[in-house]
N, C-alpha and C positions, 0 to 999 in steps of 0.2 A: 515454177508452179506447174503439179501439173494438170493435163487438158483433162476435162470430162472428156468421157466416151456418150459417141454418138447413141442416140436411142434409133434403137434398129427395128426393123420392121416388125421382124418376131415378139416385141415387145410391146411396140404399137398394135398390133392384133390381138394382142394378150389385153392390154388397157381396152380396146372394143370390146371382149367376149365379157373382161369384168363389168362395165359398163351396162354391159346387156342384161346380164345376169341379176344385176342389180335393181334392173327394174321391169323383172317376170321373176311371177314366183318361181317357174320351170320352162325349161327346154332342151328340147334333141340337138345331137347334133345339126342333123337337117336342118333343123327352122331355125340355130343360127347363120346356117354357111348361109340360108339362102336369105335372111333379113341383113345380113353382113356383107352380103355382096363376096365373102370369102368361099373358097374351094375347099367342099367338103372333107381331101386329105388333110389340109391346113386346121381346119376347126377339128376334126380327127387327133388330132398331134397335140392342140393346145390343150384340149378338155382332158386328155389323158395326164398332162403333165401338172395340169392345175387340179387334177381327182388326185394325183400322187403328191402333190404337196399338204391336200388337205383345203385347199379354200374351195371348190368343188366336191357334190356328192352324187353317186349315181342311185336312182330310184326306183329301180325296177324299170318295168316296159309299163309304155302307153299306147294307148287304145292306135287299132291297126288300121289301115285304108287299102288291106291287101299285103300280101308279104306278109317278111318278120317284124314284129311291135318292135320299134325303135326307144332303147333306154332313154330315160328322161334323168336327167341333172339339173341339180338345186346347187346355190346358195350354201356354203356352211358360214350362216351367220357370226359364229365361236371365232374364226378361221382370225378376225380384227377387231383388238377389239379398241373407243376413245377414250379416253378422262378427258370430262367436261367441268373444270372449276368455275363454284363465282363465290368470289371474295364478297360480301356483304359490308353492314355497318355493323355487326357484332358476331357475324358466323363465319363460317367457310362451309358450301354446302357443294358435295361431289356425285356425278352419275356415270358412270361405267357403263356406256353402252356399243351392243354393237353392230355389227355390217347394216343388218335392219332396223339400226335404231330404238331396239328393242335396251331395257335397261336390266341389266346383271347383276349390278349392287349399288346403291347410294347410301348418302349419310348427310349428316350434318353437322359441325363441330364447332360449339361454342367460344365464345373467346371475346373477353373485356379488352385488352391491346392485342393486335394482330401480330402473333407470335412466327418469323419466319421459320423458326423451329418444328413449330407445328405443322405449318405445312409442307416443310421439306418432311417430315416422318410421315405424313398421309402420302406423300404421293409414293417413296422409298416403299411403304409397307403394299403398297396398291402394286407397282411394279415387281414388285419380289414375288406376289402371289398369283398375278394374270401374266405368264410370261408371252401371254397372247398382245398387249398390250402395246400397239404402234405408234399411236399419238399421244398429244395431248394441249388443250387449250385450255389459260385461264383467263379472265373477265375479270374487272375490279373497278368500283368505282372511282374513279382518278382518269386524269389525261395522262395519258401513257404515250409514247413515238417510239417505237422501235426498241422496245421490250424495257422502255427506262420511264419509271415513275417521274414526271415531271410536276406536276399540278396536282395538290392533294389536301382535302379539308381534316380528312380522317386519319389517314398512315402517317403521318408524317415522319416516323423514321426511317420511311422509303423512298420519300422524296431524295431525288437523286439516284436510286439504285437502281442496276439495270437487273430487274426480275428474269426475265429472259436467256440474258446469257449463266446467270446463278441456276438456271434449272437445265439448260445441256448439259453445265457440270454434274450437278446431281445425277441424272440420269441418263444412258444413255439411249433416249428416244427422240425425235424433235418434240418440240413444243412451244408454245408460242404463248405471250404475254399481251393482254390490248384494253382498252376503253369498253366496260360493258355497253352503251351505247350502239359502239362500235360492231359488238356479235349480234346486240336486239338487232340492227339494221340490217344485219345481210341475212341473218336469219328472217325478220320478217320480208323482205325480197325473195329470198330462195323458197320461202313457203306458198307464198301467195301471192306474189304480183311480180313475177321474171317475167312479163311483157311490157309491165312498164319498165320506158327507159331511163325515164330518172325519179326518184321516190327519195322521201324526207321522214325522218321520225321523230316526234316527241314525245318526253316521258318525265313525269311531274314524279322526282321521290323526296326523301328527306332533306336531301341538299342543293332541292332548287329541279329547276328543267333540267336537263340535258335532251339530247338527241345526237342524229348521226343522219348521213345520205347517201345514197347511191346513182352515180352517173354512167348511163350507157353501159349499166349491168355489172358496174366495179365501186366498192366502195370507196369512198373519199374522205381524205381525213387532212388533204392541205400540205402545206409544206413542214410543217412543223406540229401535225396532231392537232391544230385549235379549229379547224371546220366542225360545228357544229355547239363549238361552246358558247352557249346563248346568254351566260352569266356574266360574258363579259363584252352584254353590245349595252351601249347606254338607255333604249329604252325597257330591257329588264333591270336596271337600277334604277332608274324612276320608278318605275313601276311597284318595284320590292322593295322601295324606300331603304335601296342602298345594303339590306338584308340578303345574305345568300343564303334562305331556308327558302319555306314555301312562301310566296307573295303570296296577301292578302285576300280573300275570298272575294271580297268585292270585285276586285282590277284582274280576275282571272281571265276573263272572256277576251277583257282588251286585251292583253300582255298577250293571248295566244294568236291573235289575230293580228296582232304586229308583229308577231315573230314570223305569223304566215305571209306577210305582207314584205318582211324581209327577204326572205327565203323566194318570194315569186318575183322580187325584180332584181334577184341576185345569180339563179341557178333556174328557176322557172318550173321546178317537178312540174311534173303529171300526177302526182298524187304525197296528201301530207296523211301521216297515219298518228293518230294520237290514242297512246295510251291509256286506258282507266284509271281515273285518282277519283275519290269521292266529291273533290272540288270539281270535278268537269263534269257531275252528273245532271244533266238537264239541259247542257249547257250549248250544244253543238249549233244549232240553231243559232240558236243567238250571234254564236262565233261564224257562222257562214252569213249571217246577216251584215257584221261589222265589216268583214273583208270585202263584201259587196259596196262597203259606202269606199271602201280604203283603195280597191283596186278595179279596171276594169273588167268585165265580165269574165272576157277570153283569155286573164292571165291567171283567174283565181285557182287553185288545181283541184283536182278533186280530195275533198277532207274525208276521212274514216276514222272513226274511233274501234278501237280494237279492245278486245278483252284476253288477246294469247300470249300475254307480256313472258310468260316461263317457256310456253311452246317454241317461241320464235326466239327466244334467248339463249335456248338450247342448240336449236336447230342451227344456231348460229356457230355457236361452238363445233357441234360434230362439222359441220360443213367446211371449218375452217380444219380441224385438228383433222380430217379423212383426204382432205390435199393437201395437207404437211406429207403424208405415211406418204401420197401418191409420185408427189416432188420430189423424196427420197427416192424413193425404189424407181423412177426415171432418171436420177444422178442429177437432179434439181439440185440439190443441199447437199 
């Protein structure tokens, strides 16, 4: 077998300057050697070879302090670009975006049985036409473990398949297969609460709850992918009278407060984020009411109801499929 190669310094400077880049719209050489801690011929060298590949642009000169106005370099957004799949209960809906996030092309493609054809020919026709195209992550409702359909109400002629390794074949980019859940959770973490160190998510859709968690800034999904399947603790089937759709309007407020009550003397978050369903509207209160009878004060976490269920579902995606491209081109993969 053989060894990777070590990741050398040149390269590790190179991930700083991208790094840096990516979160200033512009910079001189200067203000990165000197917020880099790097020596101006270093950052000299790099920015030259990253303007010649193309993922750097230079923009003229900016405003002077004396001397020559020193050129300012951008970002070329174009330079990477992700596919972000989510497999639906009747769609398959795609977003092409890229370095900043910014969207390029989406769609959405219908579909009464989830046709693997189909989506092998979206993402084939996506790749043939962005040869910009580094990543790529899909989301699907199902318990997934390592790119293999395990647990599934809707696909079932996926059950068993490993999606995952059928899509390195198909193309040759990484990409990565997982629990939508799984992308709401690290995408709402990466968006809006990377100082808490552990956070929990639920999300009420067609087929019940699901959610997902984050411990000490990494997602968690157990030995086997069933961390966070709520469908299969006993008091959501009391609750949902043994139903795997939505539980009953009534016993919404309990069921969510037991599940928070599980989740707090199980893993202990600092914070539970629950998603908008119209059954939860009015309801939060109530729900912080019951956890107070159910747990003591200092273990309750703090509850949010959130309304960015697509934001953070995305964000989930790019964040994962922009450290797939990063892993590679480090000789990770």
């Amino acid at each position: 077998m053989a060894q990777e190669e070590p990741v050398t310094v040149k390269q590790l400077n190179k991930e700083h300057i991208r790094a840096y880049m990516g979160k200033h719209t512009s910079a001189s050489k200067s203000q990165i050697a000197r917020e880099l801690g790097l020596s101006f011929p270093t950052v000299g060298r790099l920015i030259d070879e990253l303007c010649s590949d193309g993922e750097l642009t230079g923009q003229g000169a900016g405003s002077s302090t004396g001397g020559r106005c020193a050129c300012i370099y951008e970002l070329n957004p174009l330079f990477s670009l992700y596919l972000l799949v989510q497999v639906e209960s009747d769609r398959v809906c795609w977003n092409l975006k890229d370095l900043r996030e910014n969207t390029v092309e989406q769609g959405c493609l219908p579909f009464e049985i989830l046709s693997l054809e189909q989506l092998d020919a979206l993402i084939l026709d996506i790749h043939h036409r962005y040869p910009r195209l580094k990543a790529a992550a899909a989301g699907i409702a199902a318990l997934v473990n390592h790119g293999v359909v395990e647990e599934t109400n809707q696909y079932i002629g996926l059950k068993g398949f490993n999606l995952e390794e059928h899509f390195r074949h198909l193309v040759p980019i990484p990409m990565t297969v997982g629990n939508d859940m799984d992308f709401l959770t690290m995408g709402c973490w990466a968006q809006k609460h990377p100082d808490a160190c552990s956070l929990v998510t639920l999300f009420m859709g067609g087929n019940g709850i699901g959610g997902g968690m984050v411990i000490n800034g990494r997602l968690w999904t157990g030995a086997s992918g069933y961390c966070s399947e709520v469908g299969f603790l006993p008091v959501y089937e009391r609750l949902n009278k043994g139903s795997l759709g939505l539980p009953p309007a009534e016993h919404i407020s309990e069921l969510y407060a037991r599940l928070i009550q599980v989740y707090a003397v199980t893993v202990n978050p600092h914070m539970m984020v629950l998603y908008r369903h119209p059954l939860l509207e009015g309801r939060l209160d109530e729900i912080r009411r019951l956890c107070a009878s159910y747990l003591p004060s200092k273990a309750i976490p703090s509850i949010e109801l959130s309304y960015d269920y697509q934001q953070d579902y995305e964000k989930g995606l790019f964040t994962v499929a922009k450290s797939l491209e990063q892993a590679v081109s480090e000789g990770g993969l």
